[in-house]
Backbone as a printed PyTorch tensor [residue, N CA C, xyz], in Angstrom:
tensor([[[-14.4390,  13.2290,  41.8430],
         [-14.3360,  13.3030,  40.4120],
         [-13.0310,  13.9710,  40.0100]],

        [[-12.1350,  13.1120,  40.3250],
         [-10.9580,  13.8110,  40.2440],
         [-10.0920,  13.1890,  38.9470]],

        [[-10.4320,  13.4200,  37.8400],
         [-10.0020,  12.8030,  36.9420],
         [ -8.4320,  13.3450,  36.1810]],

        [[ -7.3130,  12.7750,  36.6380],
         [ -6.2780,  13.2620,  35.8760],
         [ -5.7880,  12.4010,  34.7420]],

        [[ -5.3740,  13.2930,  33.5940],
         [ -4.9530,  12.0640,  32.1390],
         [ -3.3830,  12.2490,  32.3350]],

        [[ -3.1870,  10.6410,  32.9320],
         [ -1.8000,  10.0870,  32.8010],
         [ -1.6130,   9.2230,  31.8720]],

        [[ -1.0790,   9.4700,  31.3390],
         [ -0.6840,   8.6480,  30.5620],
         [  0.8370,   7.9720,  30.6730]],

        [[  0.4930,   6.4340,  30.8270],
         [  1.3170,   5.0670,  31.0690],
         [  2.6970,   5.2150,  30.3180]],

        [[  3.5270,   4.5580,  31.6430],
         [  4.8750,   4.7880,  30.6920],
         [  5.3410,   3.5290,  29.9970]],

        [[  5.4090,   3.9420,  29.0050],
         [  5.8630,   2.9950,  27.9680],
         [  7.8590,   2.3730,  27.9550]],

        [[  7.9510,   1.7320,  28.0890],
         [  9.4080,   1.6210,  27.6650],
         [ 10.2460,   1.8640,  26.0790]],

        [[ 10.8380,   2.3770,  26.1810],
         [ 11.1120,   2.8270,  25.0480],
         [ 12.2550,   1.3680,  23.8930]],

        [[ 11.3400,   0.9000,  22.9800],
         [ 11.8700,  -0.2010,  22.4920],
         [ 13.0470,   0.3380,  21.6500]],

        [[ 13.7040,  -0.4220,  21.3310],
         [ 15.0300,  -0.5630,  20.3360],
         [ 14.9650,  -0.0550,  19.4080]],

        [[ 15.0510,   0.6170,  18.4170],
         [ 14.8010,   0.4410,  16.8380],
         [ 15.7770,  -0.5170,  16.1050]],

        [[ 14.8750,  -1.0580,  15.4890],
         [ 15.5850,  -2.5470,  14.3190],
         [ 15.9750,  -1.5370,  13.5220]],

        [[ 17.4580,  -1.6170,  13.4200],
         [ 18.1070,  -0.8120,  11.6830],
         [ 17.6760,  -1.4010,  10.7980]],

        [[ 17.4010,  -0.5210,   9.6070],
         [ 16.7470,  -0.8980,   8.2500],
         [ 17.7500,  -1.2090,   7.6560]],

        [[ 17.7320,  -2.4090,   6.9590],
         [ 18.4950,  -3.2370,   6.1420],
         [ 18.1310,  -3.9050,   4.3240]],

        [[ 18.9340,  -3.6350,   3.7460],
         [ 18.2460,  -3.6100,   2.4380],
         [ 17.7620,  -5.2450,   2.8160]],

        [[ 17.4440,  -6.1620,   3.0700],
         [ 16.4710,  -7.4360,   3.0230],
         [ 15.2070,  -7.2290,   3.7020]],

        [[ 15.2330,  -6.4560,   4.5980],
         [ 13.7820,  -6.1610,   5.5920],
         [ 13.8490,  -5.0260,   4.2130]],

        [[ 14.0620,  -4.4700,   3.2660],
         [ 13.3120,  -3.5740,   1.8690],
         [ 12.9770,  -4.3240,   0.7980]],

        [[ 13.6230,  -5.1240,   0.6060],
         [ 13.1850,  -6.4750,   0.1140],
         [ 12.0350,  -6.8670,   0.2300]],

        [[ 12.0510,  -7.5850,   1.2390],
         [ 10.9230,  -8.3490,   1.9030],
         [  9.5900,  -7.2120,   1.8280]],

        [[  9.4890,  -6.2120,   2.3040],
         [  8.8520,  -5.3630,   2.1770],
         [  8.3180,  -5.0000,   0.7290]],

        [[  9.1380,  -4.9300,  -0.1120],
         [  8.4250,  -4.4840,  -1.5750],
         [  8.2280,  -5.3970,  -2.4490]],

        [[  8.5910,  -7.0660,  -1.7410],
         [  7.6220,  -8.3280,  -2.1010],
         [  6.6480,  -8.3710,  -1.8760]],

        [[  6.1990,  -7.8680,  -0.0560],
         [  5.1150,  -7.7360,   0.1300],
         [  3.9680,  -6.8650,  -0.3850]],

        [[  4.4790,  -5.6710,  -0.6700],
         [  3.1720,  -5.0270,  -0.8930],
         [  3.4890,  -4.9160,  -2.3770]],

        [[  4.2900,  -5.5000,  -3.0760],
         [  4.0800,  -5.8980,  -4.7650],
         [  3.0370,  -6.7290,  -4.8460]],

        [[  2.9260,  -7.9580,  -4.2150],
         [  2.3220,  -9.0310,  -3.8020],
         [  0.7770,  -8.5400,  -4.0940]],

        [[  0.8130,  -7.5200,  -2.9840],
         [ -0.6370,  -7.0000,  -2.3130],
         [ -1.3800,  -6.0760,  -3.6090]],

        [[ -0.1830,  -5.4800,  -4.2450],
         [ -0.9130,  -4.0490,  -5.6050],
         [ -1.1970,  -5.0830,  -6.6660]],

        [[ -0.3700,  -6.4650,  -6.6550],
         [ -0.5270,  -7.1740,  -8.1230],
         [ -2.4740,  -7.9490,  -7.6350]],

        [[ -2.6520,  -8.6230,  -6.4450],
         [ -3.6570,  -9.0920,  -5.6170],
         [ -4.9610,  -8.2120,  -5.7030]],

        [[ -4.6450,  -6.8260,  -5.4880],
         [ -5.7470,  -5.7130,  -5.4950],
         [ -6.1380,  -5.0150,  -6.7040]],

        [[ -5.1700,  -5.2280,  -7.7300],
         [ -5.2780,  -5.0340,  -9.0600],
         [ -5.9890,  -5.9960,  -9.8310]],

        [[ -5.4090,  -7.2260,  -9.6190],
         [ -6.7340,  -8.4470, -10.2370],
         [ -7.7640,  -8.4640,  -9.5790]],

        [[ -7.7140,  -7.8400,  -8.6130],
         [ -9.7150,  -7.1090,  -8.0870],
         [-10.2850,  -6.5170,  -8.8450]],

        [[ -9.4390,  -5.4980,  -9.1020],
         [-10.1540,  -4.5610,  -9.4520],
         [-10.2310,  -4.6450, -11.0160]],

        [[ -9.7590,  -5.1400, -11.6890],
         [ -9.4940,  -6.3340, -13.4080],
         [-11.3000,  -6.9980, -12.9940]],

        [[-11.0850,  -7.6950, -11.9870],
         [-12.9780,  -8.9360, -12.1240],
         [-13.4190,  -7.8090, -11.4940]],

        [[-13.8780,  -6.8420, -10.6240],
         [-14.6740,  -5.9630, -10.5980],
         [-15.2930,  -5.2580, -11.5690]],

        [[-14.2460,  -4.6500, -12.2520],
         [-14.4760,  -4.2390, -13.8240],
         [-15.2920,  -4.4530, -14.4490]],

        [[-14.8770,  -5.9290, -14.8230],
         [-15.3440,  -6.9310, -15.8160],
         [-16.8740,  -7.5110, -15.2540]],

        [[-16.8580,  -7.2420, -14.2490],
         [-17.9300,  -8.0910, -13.3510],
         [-19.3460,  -6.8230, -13.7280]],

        [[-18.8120,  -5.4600, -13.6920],
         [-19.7130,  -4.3930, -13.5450],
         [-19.8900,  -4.4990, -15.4170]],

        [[-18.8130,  -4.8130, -16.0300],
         [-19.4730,  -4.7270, -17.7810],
         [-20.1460,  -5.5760, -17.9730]],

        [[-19.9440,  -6.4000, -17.8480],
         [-21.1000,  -7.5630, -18.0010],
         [-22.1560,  -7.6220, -17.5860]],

        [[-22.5830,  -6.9830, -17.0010],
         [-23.8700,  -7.1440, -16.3100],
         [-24.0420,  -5.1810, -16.0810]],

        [[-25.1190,  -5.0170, -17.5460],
         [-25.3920,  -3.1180, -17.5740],
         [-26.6680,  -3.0610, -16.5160]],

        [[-26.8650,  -2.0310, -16.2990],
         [-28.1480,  -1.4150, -15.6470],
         [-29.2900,  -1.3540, -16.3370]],

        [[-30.0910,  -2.1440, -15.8260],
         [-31.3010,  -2.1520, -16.2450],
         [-32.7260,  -1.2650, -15.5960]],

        [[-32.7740,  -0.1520, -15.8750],
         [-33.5680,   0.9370, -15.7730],
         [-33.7020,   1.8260, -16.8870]],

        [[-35.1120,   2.7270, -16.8420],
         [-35.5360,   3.3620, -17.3510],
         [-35.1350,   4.5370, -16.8870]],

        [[-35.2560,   4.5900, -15.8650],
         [-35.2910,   5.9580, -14.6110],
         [-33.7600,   6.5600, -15.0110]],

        [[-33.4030,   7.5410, -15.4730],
         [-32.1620,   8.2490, -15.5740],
         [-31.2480,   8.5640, -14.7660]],

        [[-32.0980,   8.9790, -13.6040],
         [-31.3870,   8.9170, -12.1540],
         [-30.6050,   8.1330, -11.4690]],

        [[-31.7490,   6.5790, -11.5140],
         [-30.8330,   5.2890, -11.5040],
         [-29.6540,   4.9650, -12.1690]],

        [[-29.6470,   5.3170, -13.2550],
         [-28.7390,   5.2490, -13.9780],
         [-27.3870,   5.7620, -13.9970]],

        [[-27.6870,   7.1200, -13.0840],
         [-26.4930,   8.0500, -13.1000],
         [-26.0910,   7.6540, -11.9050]],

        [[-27.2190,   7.5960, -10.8340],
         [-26.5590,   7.2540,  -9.2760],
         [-25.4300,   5.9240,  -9.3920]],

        [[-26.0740,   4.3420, -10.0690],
         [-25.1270,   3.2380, -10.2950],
         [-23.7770,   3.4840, -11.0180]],

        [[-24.0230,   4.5310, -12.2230],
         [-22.9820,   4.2800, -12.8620],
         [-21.4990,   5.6490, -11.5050]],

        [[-22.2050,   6.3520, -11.1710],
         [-21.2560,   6.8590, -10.0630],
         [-20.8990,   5.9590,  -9.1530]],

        [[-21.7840,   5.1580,  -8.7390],
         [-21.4380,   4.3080,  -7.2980],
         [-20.2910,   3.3200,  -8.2010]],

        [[-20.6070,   3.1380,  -9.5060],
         [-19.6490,   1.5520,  -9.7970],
         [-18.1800,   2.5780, -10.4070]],

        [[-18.3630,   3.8230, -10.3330],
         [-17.2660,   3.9170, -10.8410],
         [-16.3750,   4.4370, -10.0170]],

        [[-17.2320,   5.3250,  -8.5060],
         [-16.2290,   5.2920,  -7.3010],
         [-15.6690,   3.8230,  -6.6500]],

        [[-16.3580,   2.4460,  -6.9980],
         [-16.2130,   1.3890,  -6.4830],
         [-14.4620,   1.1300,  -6.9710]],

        [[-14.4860,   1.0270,  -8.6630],
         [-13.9450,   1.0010,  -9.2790],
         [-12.0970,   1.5830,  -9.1020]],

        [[-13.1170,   2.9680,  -8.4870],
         [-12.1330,   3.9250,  -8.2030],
         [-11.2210,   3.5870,  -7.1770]],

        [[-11.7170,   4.0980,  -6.1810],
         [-11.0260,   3.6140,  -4.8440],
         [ -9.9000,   1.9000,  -4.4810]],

        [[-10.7970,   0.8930,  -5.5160],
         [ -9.7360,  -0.4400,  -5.6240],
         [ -8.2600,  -0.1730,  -6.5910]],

        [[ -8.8520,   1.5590,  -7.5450],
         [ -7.5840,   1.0660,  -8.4260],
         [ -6.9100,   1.8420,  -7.6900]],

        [[ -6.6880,   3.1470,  -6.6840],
         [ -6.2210,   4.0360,  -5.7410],
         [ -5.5210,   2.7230,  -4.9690]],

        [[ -6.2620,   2.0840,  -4.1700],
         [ -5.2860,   1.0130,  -3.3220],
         [ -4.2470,   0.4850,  -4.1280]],

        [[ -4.9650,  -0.1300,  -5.3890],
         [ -3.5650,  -0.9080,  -5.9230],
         [ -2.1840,   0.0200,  -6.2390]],

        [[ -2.6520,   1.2500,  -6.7290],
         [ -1.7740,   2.1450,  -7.2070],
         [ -0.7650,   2.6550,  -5.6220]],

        [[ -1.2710,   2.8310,  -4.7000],
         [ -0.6470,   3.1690,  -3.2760],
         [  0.1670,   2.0040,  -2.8160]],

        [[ -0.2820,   0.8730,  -3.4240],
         [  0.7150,  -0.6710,  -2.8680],
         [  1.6780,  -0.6070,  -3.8600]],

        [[  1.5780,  -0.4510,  -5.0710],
         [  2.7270,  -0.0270,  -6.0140],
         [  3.6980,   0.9070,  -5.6040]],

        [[  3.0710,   2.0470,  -5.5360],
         [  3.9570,   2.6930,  -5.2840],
         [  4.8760,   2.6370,  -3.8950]],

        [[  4.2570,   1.9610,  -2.9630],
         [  4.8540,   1.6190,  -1.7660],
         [  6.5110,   0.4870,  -1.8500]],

        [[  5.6330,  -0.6530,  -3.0690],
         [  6.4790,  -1.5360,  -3.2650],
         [  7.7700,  -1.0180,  -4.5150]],

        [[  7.7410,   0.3970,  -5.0080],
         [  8.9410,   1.0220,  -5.7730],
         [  9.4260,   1.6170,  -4.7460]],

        [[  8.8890,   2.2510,  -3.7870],
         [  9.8480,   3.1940,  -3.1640],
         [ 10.6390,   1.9860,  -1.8210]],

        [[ 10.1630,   1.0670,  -1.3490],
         [ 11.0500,  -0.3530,  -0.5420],
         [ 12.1900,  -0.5470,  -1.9000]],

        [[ 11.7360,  -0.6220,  -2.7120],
         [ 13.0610,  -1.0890,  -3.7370],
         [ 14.0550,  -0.2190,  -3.6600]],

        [[ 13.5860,   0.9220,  -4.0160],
         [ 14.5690,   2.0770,  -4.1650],
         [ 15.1050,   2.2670,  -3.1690]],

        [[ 14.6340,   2.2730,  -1.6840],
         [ 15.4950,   2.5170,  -0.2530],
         [ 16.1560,   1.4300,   0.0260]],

        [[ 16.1280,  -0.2200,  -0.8070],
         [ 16.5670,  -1.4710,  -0.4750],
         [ 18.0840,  -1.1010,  -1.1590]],

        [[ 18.0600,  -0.5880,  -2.5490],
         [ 19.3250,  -0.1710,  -3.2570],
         [ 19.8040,   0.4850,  -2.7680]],

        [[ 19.4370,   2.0990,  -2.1540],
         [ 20.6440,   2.9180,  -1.8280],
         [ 20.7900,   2.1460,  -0.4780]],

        [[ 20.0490,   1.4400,   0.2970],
         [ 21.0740,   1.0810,   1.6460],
         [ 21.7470,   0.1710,   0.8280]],

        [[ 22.1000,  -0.5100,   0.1840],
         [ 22.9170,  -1.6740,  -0.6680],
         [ 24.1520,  -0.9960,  -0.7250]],

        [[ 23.5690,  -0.0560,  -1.9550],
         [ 24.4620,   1.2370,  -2.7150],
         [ 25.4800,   1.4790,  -0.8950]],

        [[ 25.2530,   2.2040,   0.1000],
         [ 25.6000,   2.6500,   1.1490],
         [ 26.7340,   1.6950,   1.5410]],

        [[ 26.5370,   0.6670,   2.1120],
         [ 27.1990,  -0.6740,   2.3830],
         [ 28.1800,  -0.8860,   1.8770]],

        [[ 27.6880,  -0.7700,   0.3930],
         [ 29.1700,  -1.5620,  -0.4220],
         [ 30.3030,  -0.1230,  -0.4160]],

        [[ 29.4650,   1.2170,  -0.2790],
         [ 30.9800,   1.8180,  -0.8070],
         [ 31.5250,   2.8300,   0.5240]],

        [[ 30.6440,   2.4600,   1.7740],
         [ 31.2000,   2.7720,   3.2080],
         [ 32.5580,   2.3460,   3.5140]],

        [[ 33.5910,   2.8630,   3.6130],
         [ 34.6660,   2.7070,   4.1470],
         [ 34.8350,   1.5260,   5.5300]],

        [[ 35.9990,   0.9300,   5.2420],
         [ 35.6370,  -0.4050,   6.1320],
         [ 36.6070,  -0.0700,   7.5450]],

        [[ 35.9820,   0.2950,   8.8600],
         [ 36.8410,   0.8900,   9.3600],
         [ 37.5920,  -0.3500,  10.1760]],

        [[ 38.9190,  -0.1770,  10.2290],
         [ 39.8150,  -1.4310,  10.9150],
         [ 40.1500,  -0.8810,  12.0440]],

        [[ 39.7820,  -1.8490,  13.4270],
         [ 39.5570,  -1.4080,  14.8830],
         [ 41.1140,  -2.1570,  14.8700]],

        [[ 41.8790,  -1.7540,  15.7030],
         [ 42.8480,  -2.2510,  15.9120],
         [ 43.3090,  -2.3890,  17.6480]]])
């Protein structure tokens, strides 16, 4: 029972430089995803007004209207975290832009 934790060697990959189009692409994507998770949470909404709770019991009442409004909750948290994901790709897509254009162009001779 001779158990030792090795852990496997990995090779150590490249890193891809970040380039304002891979920030681009990136804050298409998860614009994409907050505008997608937001019209969820728009027919969720709408889906929970339309259709009230039908009980007497007070309890019931309080337990659903908590459960539909953490439901509620948590879809508009995602959309709001994909937003904000997809401003801050923009903003790092510009200053590497910003960077680029006013880096000095060095001439190898």
């Amino acid at each position: 029972m001779n158990d030792q934790n090795i852990t496997p060697q990995t090779d150590a990959k490249e890193q891809i430089p970040t380039s304002p189009l891979r920030c681009l692409t990136g804050a298409v994507i998860s614009g994409g995803m907050a505008f997608a998770v937001y019209s969820l949470m728009i027919a969720i909404a709408t889906n929970f007004a339309t259709k009230p709770i039908h009980s007497i019991n007070p309890l019931v009442v309080k337990i659903s209207s908590a459960v539909r409004t953490l439901v509620v909750g948590v879809v508009a948290l995602g959309s709001g975290i994909f937003g904000i994901v997809a401003i801050g790709l923009l903003a790092l897509g510009v200053q590497l832009l910003v960077q680029q254009l006013t880096k000095p162009k060095s001439s190898e001779n």
